[in-house]
PDB file of the backbone (N, CA, C, O) and the ligand in Angstrom, with CONECT records:
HET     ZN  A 101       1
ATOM      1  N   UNK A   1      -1.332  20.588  12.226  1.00  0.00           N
ATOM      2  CA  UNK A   1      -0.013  21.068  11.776  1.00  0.00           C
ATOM      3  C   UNK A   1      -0.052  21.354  10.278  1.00  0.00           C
ATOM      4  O   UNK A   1      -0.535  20.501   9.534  1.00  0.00           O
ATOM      5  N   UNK A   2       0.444  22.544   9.769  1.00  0.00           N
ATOM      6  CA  UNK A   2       0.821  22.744   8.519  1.00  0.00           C
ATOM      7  C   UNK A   2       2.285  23.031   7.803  1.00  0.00           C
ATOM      8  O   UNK A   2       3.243  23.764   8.050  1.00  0.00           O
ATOM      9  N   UNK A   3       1.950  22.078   6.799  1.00  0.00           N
ATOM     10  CA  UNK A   3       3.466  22.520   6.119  1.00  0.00           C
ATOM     11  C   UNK A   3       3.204  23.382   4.875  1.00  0.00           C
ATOM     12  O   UNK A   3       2.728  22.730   3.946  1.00  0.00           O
ATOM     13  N   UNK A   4       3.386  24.612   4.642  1.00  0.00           N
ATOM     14  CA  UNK A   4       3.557  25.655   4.165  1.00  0.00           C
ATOM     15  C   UNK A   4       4.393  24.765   2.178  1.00  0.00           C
ATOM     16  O   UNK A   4       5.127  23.778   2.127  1.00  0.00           O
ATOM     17  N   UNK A   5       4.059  25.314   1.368  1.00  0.00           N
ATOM     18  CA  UNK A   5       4.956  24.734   0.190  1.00  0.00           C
ATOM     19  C   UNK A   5       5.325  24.029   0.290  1.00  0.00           C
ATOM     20  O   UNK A   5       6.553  24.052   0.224  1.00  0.00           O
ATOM     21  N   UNK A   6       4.503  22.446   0.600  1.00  0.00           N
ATOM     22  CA  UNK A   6       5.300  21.308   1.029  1.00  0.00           C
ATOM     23  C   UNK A   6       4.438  20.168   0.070  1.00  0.00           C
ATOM     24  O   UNK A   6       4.598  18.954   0.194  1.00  0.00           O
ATOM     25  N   UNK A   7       3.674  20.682  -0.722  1.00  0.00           N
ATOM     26  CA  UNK A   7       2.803  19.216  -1.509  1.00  0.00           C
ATOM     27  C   UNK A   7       4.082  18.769  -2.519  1.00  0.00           C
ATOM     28  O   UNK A   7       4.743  19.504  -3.254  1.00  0.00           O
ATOM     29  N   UNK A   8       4.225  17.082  -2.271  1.00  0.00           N
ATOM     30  CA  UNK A   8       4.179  16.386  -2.747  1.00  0.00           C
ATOM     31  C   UNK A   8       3.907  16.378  -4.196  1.00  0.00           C
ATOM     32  O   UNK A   8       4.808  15.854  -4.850  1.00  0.00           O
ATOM     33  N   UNK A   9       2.734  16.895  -4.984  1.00  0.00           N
ATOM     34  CA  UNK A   9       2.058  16.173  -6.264  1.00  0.00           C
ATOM     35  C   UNK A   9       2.183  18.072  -6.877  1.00  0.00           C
ATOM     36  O   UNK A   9       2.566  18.340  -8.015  1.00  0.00           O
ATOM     37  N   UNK A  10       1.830  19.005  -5.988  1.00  0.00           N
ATOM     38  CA  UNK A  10       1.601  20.421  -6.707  1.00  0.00           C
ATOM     39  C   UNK A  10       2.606  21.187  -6.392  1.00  0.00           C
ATOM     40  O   UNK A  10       2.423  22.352  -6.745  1.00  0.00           O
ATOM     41  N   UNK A  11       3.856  20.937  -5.726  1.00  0.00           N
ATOM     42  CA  UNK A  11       4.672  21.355  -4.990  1.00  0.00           C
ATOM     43  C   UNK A  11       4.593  22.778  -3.976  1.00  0.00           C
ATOM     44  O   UNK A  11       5.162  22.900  -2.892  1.00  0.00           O
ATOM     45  N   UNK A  12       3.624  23.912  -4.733  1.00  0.00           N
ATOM     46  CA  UNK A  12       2.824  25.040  -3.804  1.00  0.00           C
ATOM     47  C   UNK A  12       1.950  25.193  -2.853  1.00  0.00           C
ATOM     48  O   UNK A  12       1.690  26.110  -2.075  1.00  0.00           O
ATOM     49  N   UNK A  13       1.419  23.845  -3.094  1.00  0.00           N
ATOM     50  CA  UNK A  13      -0.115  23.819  -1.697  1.00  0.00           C
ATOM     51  C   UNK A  13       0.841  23.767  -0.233  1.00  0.00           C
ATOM     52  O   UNK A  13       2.038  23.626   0.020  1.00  0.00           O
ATOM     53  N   UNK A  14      -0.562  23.990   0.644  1.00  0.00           N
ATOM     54  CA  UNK A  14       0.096  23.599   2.075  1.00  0.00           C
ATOM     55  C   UNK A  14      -1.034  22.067   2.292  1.00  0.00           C
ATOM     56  O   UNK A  14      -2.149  21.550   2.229  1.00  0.00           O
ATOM     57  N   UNK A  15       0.236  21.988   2.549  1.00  0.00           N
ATOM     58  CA  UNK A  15      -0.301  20.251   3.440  1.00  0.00           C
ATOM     59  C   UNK A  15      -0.856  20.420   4.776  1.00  0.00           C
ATOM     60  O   UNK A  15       0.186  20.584   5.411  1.00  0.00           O
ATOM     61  N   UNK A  16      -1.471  20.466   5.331  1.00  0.00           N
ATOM     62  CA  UNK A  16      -2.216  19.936   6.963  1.00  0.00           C
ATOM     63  C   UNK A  16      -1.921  18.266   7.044  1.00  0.00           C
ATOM     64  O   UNK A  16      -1.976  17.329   6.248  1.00  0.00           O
ATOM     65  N   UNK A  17      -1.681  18.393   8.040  1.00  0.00           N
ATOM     66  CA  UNK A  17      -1.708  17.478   8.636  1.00  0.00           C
ATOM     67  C   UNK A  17      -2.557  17.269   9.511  1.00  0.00           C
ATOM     68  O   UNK A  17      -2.666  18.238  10.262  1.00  0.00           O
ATOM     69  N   UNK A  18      -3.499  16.068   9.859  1.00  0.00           N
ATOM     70  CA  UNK A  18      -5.155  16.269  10.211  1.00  0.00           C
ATOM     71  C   UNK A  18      -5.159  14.368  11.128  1.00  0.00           C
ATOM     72  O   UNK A  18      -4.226  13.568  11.055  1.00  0.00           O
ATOM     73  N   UNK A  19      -5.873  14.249  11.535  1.00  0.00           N
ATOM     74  CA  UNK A  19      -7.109  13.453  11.586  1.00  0.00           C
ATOM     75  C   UNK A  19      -8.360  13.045  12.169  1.00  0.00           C
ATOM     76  O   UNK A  19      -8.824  13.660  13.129  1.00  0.00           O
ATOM     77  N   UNK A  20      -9.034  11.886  11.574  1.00  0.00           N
ATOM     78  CA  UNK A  20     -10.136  11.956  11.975  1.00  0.00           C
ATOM     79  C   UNK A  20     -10.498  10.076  12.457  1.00  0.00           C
ATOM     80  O   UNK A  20      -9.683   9.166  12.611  1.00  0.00           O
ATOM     81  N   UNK A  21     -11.631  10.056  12.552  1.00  0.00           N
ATOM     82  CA  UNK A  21     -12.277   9.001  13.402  1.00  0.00           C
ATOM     83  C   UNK A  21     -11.705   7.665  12.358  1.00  0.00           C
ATOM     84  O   UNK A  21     -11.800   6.682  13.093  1.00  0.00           O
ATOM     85  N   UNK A  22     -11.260   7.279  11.243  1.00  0.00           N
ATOM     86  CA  UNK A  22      -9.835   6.492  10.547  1.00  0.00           C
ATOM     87  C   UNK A  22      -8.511   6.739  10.882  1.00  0.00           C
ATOM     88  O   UNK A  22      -7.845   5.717  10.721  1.00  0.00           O
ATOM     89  N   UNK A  23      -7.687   7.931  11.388  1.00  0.00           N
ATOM     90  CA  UNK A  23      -6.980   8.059  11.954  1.00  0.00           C
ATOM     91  C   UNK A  23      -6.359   9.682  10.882  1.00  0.00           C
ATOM     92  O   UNK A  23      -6.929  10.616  10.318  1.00  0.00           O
ATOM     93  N   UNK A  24      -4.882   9.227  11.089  1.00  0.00           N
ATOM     94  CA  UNK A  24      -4.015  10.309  10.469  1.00  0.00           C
ATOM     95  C   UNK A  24      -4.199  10.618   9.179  1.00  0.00           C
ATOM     96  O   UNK A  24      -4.719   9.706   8.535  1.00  0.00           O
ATOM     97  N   UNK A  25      -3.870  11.905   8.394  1.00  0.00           N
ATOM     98  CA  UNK A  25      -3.745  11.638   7.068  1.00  0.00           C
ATOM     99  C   UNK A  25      -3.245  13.281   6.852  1.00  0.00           C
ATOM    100  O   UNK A  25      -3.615  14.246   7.520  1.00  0.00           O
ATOM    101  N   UNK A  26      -2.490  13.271   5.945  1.00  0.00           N
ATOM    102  CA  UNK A  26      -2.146  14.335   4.921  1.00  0.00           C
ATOM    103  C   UNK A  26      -2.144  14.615   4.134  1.00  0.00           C
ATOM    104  O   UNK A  26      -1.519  13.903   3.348  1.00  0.00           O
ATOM    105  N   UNK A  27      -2.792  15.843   3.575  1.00  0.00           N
ATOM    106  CA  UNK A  27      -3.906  16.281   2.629  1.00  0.00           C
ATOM    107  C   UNK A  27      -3.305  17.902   2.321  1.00  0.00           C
ATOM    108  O   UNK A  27      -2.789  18.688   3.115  1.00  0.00           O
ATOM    109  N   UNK A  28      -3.626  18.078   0.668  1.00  0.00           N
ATOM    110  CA  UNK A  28      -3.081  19.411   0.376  1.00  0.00           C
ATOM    111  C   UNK A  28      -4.260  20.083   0.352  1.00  0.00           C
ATOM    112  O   UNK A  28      -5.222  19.321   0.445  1.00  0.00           O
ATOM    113  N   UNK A  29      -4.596  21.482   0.243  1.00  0.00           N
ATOM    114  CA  UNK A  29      -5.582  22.357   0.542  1.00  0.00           C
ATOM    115  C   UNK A  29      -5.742  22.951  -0.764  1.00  0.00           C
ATOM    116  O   UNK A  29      -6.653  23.562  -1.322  1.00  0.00           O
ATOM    117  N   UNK A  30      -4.343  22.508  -1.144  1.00  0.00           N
ATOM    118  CA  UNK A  30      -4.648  23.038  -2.605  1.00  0.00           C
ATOM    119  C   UNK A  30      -5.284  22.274  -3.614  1.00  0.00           C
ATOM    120  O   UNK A  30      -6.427  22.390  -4.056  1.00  0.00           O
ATOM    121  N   UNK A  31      -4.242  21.350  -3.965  1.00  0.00           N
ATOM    122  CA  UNK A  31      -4.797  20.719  -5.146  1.00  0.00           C
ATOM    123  C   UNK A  31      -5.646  19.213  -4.384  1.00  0.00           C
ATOM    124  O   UNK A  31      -6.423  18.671  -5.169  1.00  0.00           O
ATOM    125  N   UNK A  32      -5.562  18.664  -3.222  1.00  0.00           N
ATOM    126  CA  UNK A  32      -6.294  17.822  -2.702  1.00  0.00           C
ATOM    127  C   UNK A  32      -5.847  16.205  -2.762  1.00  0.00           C
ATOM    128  O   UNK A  32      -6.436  15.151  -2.524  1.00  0.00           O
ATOM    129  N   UNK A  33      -4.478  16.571  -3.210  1.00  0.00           N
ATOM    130  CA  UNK A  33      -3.463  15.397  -2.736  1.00  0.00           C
ATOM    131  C   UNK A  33      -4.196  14.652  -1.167  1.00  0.00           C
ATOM    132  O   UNK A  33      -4.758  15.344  -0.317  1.00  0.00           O
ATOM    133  N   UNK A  34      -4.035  13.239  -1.072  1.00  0.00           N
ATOM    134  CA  UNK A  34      -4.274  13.201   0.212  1.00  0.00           C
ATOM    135  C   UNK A  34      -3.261  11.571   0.475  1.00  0.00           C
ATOM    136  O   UNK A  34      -2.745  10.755  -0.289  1.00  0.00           O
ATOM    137  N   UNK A  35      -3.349  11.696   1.719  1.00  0.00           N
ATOM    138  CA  UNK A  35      -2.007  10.299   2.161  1.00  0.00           C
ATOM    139  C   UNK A  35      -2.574  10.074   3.201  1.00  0.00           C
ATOM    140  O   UNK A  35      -3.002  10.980   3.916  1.00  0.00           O
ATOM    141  N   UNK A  36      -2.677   8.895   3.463  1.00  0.00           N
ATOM    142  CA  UNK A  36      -2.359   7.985   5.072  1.00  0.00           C
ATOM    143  C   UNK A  36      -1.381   8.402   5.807  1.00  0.00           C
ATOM    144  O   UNK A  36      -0.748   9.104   5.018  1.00  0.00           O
ATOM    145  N   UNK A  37      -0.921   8.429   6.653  1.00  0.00           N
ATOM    146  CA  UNK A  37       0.035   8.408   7.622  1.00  0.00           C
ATOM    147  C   UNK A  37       0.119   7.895   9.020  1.00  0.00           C
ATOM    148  O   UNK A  37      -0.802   8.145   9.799  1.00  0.00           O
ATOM    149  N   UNK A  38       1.192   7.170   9.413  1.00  0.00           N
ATOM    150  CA  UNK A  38       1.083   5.961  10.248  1.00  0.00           C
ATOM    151  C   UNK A  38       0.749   7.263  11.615  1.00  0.00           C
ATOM    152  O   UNK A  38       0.808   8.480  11.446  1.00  0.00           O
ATOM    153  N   UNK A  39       0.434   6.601  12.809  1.00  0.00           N
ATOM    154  CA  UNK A  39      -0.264   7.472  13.838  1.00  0.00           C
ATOM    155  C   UNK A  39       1.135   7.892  14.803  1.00  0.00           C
ATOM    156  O   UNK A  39       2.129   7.303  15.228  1.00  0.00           O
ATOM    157  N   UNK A  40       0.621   9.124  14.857  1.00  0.00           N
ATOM    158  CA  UNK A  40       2.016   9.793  16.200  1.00  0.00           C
ATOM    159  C   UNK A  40       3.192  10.064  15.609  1.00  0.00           C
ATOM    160  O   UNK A  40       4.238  10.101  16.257  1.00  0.00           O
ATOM    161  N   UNK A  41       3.126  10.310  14.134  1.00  0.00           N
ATOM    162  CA  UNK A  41       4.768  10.356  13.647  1.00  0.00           C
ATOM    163  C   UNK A  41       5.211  11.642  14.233  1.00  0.00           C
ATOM    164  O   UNK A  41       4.578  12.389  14.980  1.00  0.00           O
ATOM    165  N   UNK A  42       6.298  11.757  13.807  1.00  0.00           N
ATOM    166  CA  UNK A  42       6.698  12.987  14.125  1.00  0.00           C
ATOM    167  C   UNK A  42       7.154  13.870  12.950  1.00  0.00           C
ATOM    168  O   UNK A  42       7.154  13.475  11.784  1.00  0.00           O
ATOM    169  N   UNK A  43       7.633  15.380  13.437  1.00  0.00           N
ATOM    170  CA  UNK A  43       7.417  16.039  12.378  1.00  0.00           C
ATOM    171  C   UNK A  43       8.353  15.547  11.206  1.00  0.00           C
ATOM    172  O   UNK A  43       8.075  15.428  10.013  1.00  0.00           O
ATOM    173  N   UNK A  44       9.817  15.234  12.023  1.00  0.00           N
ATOM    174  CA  UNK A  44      10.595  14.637  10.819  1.00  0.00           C
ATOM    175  C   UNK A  44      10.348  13.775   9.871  1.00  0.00           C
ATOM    176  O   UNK A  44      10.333  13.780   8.640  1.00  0.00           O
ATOM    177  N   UNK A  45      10.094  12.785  11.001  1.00  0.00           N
ATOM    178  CA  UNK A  45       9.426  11.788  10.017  1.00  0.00           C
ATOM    179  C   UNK A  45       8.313  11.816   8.857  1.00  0.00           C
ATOM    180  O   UNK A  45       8.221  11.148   7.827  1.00  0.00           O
ATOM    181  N   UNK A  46       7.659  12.632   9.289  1.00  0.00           N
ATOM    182  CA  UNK A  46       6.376  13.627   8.339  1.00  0.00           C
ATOM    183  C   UNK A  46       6.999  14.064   7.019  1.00  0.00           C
ATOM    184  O   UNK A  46       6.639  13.756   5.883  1.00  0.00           O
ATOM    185  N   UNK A  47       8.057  14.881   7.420  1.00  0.00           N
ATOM    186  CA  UNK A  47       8.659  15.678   5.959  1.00  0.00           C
ATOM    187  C   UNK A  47       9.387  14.086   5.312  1.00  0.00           C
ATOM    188  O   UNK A  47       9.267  13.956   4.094  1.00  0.00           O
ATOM    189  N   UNK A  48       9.880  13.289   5.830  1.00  0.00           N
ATOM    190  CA  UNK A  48      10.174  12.219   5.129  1.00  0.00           C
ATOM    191  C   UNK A  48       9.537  11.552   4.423  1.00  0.00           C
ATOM    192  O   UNK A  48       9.978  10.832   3.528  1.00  0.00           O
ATOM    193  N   UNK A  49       8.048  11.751   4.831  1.00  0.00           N
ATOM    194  CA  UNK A  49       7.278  10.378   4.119  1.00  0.00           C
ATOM    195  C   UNK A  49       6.623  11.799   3.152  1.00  0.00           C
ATOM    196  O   UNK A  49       6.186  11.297   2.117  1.00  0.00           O
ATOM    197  N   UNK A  50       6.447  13.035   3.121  1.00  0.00           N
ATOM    198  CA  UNK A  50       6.511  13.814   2.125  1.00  0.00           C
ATOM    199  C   UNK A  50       7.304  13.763   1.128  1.00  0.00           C
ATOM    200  O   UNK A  50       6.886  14.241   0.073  1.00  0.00           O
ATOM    201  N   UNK A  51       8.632  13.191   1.163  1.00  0.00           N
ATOM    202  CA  UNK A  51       9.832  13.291   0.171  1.00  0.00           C
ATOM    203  C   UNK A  51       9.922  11.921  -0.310  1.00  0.00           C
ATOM    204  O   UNK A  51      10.665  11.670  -1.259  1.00  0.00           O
ATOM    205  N   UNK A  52       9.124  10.862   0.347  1.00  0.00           N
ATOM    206  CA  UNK A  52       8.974   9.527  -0.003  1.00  0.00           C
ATOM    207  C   UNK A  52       7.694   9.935  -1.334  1.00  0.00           C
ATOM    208  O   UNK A  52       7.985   9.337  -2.369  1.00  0.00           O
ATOM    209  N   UNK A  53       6.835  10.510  -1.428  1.00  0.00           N
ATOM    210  CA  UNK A  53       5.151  10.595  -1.992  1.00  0.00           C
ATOM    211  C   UNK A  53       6.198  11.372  -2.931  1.00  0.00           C
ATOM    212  O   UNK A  53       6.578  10.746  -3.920  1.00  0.00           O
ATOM    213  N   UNK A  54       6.653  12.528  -2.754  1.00  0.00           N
ATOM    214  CA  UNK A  54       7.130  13.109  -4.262  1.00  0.00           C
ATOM    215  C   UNK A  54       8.175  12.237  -5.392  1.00  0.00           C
ATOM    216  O   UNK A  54       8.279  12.368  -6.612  1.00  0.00           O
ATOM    217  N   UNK A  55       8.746  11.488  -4.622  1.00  0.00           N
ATOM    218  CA  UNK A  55       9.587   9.989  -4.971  1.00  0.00           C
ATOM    219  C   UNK A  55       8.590   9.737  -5.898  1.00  0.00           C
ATOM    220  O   UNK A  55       8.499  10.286  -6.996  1.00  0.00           O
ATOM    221  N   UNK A  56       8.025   9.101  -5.553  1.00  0.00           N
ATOM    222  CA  UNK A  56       7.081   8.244  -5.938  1.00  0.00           C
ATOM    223  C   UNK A  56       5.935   8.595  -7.050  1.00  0.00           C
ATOM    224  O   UNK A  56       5.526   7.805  -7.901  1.00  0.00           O
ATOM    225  N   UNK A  57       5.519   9.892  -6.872  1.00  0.00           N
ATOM    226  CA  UNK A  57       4.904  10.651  -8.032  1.00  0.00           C
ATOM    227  C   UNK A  57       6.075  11.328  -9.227  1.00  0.00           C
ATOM    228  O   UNK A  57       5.777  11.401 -10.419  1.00  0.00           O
ATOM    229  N   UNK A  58       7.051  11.663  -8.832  1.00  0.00           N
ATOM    230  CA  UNK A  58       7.969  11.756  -9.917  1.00  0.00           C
ATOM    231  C   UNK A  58       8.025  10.464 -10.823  1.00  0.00           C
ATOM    232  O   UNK A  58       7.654  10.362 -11.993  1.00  0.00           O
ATOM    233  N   UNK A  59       8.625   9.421  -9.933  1.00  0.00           N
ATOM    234  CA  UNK A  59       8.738   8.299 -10.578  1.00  0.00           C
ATOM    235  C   UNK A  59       7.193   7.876 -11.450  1.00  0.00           C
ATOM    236  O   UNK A  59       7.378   7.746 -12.660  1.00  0.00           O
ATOM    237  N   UNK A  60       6.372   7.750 -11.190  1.00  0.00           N
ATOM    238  CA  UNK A  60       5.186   7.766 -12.037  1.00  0.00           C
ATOM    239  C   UNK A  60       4.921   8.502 -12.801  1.00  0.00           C
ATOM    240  O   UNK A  60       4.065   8.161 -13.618  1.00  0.00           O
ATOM    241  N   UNK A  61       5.414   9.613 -12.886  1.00  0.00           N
ATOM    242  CA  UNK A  61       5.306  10.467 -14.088  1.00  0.00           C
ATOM    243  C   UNK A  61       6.472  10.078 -15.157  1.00  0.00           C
ATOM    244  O   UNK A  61       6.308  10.209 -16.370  1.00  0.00           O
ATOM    245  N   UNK A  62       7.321   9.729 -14.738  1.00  0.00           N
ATOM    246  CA  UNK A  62       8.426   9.055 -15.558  1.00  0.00           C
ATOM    247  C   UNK A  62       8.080   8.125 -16.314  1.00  0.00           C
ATOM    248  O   UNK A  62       8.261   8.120 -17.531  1.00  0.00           O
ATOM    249  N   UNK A  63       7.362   6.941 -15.436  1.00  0.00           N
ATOM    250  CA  UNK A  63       7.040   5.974 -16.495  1.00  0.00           C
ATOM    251  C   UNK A  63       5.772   5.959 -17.116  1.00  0.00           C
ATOM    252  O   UNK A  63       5.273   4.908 -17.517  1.00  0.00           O
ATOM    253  N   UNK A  64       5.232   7.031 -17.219  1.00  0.00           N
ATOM    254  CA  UNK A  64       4.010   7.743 -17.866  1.00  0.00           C
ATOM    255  C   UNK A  64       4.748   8.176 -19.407  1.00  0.00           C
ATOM    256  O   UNK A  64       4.640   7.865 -20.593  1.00  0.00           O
ATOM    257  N   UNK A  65       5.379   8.896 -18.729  1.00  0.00           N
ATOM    258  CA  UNK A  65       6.002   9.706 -20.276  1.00  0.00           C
ATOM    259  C   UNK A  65       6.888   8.597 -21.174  1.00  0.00           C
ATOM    260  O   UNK A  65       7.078   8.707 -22.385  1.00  0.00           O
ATOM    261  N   UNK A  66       7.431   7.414 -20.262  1.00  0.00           N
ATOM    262  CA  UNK A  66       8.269   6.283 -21.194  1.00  0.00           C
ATOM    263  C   UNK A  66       7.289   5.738 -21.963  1.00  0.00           C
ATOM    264  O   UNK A  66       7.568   5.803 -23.160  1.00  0.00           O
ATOM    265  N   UNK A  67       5.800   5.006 -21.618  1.00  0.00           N
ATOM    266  CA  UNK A  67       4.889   4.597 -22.040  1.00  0.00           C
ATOM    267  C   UNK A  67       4.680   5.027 -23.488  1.00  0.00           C
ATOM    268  O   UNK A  67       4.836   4.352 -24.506  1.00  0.00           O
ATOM    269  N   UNK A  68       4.188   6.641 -23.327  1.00  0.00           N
ATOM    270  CA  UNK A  68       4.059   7.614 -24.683  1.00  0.00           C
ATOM    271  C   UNK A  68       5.115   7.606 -25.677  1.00  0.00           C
ATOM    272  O   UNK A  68       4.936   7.586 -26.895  1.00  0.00           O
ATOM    273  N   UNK A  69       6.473   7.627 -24.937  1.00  0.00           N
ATOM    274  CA  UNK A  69       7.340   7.089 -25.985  1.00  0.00           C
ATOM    275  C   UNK A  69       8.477   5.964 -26.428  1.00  0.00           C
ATOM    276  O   UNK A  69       8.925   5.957 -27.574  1.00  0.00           O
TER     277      UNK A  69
HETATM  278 ZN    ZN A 101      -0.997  19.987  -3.743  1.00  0.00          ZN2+
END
């Protein structure tokens, strides 16, 4: 499965959604973001835990830039 303009970290890549003999994971094609993902989700749930990872990298960039100043 692919999500089209859906990275997380580059916001332009497409994400696939993939896995292999460890299980699930989602991975950008672009910049090479990559995530775990629990097994059998579904798609909703998918774009959720996408909007959870950009959460979460925003927020780290936040307290990146507080650090500097
Ligand atoms: Zn990306």
């Amino acid at each position: 499965m692919l999500y089209f303009k859906s990275c997380p970290k580059c916001a332009t890549g497409t994400i696939e959604h993939n896995y292999d003999t460890h299980g699930e994971f989602a991975q950008c094609l672009n910049c090479g973001f990559m995530r775990d993902t629990p097994g059998a989700v579904s798609e909703r749930k998918f774009k959720q835990l996408l909007g959870n990872w950009r959460n979460e990298l925003l927020a780290h960039e936040q307290s990146l830039s507080e650090a500097v100043a």
